[in-house]
N, C-alpha and C positions, 0 to 999 in steps of 0.2 A: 504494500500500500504506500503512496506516495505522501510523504511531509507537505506541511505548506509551502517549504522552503523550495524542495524538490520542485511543487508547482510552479512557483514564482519562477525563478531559474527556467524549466523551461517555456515558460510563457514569455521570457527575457530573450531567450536565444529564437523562438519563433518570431515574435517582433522584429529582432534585429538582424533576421537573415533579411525580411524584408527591405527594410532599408540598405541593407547592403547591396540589395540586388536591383534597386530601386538608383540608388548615384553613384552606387561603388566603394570602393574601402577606403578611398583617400578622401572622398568627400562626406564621405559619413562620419558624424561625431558621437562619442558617448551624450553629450547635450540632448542631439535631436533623437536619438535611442531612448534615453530616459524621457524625453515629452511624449512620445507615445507611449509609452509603455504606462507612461501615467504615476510616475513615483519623480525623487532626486537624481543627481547621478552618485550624492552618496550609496543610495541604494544599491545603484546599479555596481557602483565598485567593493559593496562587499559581495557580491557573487563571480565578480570578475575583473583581475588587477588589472586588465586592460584592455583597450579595444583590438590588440593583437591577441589577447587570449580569448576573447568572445569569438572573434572571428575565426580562430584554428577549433574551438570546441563545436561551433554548428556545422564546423567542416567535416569536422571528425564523426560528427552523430549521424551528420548525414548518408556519410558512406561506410559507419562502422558496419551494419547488418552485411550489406553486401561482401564487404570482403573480406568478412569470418567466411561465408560460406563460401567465396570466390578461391583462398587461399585452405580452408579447410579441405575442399576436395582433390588436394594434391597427396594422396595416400599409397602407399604401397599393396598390391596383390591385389588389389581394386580387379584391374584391367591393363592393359597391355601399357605401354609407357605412351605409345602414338596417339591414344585413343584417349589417355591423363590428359596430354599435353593437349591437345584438340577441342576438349571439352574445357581445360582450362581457358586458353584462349577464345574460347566463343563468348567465355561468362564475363571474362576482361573486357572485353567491344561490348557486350552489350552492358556493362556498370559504365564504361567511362565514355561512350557515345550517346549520351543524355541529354537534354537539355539542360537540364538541373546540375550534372557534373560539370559540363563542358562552363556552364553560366561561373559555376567557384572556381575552376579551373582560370578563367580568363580574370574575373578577382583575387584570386590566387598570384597571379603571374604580376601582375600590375602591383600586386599589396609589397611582395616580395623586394621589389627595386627600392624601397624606403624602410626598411624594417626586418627583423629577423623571423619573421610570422613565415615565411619558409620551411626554416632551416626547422624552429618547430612542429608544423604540419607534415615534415617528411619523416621526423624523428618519431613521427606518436602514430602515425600510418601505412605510406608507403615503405618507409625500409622494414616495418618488423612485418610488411606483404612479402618482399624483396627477399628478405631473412629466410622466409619459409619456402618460398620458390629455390630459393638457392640451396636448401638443406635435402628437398630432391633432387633435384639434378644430382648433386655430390652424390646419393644415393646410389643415382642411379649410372655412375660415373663408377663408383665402388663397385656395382655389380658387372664391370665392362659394357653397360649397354650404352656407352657416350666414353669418349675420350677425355682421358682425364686433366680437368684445364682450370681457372678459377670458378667455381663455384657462382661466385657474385656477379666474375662479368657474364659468363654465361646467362646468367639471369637477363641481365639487362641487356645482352643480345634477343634475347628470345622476345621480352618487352618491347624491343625498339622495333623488332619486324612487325609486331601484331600491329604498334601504332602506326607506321612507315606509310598505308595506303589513307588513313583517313581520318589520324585524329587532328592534324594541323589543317587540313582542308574544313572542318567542321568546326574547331574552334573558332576560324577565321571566319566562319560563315558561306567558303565555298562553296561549297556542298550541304545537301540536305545529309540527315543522318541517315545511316548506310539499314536496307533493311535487312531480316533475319537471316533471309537465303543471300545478301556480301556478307553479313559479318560470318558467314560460315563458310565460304569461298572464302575469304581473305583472313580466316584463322587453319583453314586448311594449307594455303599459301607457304603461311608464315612458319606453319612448324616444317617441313616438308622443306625446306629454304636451311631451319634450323638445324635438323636434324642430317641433311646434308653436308652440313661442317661438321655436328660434332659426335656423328654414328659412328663411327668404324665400319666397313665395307665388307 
């Protein structure tokens, strides 16, 4: 059952994705956060030491569900490694080819050039994604079925192909988002690319 406090908090972070998404992070203030939300911003700063930590917390809630499960099903004896990797990568395109990602994603990138709201949203998200992607591979590196190379960069190879056809077109608004039958051509692509370099023959 949730606290009052718990309530408050998150009726603070719904609030304030709003506005964030409304002028953006450099133009959004704790001030005009607290006038909606309808308290001080004393308030608002004993639930959040700062507008960089408000801003990594709704980033973070937002895409915590998806990528317990996105990185949860990177499991061994599941199924064949081709078939991990495939379904990994389908569930990768479709969390970050969103509207709603792609929107924090582009706030994300802008917030980053003046502040360390980065370097925290990757510490508290994507590396410990990264972490667990990589702790396969090596797995599976350990059983010969991949050649044994860095773990981590591996990771971020296999990362960089799934992104490679369409998450920079889509951030930018090139492109409409990619539907179910590309993201699954273009996660087939990518491992298949991947696995080319780092299979043994």
């Amino acid at each position: 059952m949730r606290t009052k406090s718990e309530e408050k908090r998150q009726s603070i972070m719904a609030i304030a994705a709003e506005v964030f998404r409304e002028v953006g992070f450099e133009q959004a203030s704790m001030a005009q956060i607290a006038a909606r939300v309808g308290g001080s911003k004393t308030t608002l700063y004993n639930y959040f030491p700062s507008k960089e930590d408000l801003f990594v917390n709704i980033m973070m809630q937002a895409a915590e569900a998806d990528m317990t499960a996105l990185f949860g099903g990177l499991q061994l004896g599941q199924c064949s490694m081709e078939e991990t990797l495939l379904r990994f990568g389908q569930r990768f395109l479709q969390l970050v080819c969103t509207d709603e990602m792609l929107a924090l994603r582009r706030l994300l990138i802008t917030a980053a050039g003046c502040s360390d709201i980065g370097q925290q949203f990757y510490a508290k998200g994507p590396q410990r994604g990264m972490n667990q992607l990589a702790s396969y591979l090596q797995q599976m590196m350990e059983q010969g079925q991949l050649y044994q190379e860095d773990p981590q960069i591996a990771a971020r190879h296999l990362k960089g192909l799934l992104e490679s056809e369409m998450l920079e077109l889509c951030t930018l608004r090139v492109e409409q988002l990619p539907t179910p039958q590309r993201i699954e051509a273009i996660a087939q692509r990518a491992v298949r690319v991947f696995l080319r370099g780092y299979q043994p023959t």
